[in-house]
N, C-alpha and C positions, 0 to 999 in steps of 0.2 A: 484617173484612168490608168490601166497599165499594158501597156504594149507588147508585143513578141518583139522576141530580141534573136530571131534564127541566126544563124550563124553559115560560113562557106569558110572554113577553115582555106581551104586553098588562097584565096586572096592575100592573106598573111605571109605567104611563102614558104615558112615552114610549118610543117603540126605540131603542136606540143603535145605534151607526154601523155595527157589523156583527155576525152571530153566528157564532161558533165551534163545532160539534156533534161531541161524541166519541163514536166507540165501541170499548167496547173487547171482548177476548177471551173464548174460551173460559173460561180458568183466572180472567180478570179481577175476577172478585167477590169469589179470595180472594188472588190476589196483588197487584192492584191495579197492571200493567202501564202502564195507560192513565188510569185511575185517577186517578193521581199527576199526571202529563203535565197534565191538565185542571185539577187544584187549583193546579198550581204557574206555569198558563199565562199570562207575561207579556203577551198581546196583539200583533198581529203590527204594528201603528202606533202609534208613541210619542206619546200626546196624543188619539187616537180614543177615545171610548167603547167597550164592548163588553161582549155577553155570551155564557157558554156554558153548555154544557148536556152530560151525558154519561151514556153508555146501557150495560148492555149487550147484546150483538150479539146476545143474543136475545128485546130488549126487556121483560128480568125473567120471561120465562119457560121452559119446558122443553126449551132446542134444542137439546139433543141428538137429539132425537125428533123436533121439530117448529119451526121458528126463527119467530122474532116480527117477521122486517122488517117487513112490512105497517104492524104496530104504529107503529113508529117514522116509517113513512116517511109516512103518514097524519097526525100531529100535527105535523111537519115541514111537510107540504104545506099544512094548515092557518094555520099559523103563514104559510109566505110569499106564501100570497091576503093574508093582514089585514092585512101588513106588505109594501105594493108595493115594490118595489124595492130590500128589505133583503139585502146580499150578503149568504153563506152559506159559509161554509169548512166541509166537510164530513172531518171525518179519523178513518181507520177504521186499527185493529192486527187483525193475526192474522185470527179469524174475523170480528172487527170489520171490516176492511179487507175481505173479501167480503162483510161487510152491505154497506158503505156503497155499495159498487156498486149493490149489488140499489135499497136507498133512493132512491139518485139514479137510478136506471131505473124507480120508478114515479113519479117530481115531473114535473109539467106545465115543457112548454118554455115555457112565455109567462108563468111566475110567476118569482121574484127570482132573479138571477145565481148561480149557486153555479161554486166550486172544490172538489175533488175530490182528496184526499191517503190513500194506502194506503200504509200502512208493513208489511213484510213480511207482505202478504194471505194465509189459508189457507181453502182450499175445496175441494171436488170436488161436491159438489149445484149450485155456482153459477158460472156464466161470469165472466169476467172481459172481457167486450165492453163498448166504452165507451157510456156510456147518451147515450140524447140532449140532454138537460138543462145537461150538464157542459158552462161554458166552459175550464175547464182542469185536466187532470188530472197531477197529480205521482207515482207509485211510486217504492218504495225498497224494498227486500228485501236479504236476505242471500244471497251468492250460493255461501258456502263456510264453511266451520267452522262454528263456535256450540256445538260440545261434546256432550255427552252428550245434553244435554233437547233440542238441535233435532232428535231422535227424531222429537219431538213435531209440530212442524208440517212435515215431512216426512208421515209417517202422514198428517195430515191433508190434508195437497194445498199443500204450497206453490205458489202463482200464478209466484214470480217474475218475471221478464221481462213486461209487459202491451202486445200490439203496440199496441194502443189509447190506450198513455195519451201526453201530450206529452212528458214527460219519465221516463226511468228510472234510475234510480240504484241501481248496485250495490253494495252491503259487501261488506268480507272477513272474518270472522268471527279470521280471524287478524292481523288490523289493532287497535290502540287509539285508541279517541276519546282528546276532549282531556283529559279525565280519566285517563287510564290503563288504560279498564279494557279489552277486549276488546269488539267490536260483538255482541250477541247477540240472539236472538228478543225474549227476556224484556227489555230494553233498549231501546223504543220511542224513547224521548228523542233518543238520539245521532242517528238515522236521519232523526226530524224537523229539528232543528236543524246538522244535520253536513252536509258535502257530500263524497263519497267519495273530491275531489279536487280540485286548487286552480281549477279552468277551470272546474267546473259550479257552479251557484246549490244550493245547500239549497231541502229541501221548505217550511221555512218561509220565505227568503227571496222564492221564488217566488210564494207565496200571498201574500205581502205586498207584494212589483209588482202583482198581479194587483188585491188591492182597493185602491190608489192608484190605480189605471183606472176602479172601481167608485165611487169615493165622490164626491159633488159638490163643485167645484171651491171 
């Protein structure tokens, strides 16, 4: 099983330099898609502090029935009034990836900078319009293969394509990352860190321009 790992930066005493927030999937509590992604997250600045924090996308409770954004996006909101100008890399999988949207659609424009990363988004209760808040949004979805289980977020609503966000980045499900292995739903990592092709930036490179802009000189 894999747990939420929230976070109350204030408890530490100090903030560090920026927070990283995951959320991840439907299936995520017991495959641990995103999970893993968040334990094993190297930090997007070599030398920056940082912390993170990881949910899931129905904030630990019943969303099949009923999803828990509010939850999350409320202690989120909190967090960056008490902490002015703390960026915010916001990165959401699967149904995770339509949380984060939803998340980032109710934070105040006038509270800390946030970035905005959906890795192959699924939804049909939730829009994928880009929220006001967001200075820059990255998408990455699969745009073919993924085998048998991308049944799965098919059924569920894959987003793909988001006209809204600044960048999109498509997979081929019949393509190999650098590992070898085939790009798939279940495969969050490669999507973050890969770029579908040698001319575009990666979703993680680009949130890593982005808070080089954000952090004080």
């Amino acid at each position: 099983m894999h747990f939420q790992r929230t976070l109350n930066l204030l408890s530490r005493g100090s903030a560090p330099g920026y927070l990283a927030v995951f959320i991840g999937g439907f299936g995520d509590v017991v495959a641990g898609c995103l999970s893993r992604v968040e334990k094993r997250f190297p930090g997007f600045l070599p030398g920056v502090a940082h912390a993170t924090a990881y949910y899931h996308w129905d904030g630990g409770g019943c969303g099949v029935f009923l999803d828990r954004c509010g939850k999350i996006a409320a202690e989120l909101e909190e967090l960056r009034w008490k902490c002015p100008g703390l960026p915010v890399v916001l990165v959401g999988h699967s149904y995770g990836g339509s949380c984060a949207v939803e998340v980032a659609r109710r934070q105040a424009v006038q509270a800390a900078p946030l970035c905005l990363l959906t890795i192959d988004a699924v939804a049909r209760r939730q829009k994928n319009a880009r929220p006001a808040c967001v200075e820059w949004w990255g998408n990455a979805y699969l745009r073919d293969g993924g085998g048998f289980m991308d049944v799965v977020p098919r059924i569920g609503g894959r987003w793909g394509h988001c006209a809204g966000a600044d960048a999109n980045l498509a997979f081929s499900g019949y393509r190999r990352d650098r590992e070898g292995r085939l790009y798939s739903h279940r495969r969050p990592a490669p999507m973050l860190y890969e770029a579908p092709a040698e001319e575009t930036c990666s979703l993680f490179q680009a949130a890593s321009a982005w808070l080089e802009g954000r952090l004080p000189g």
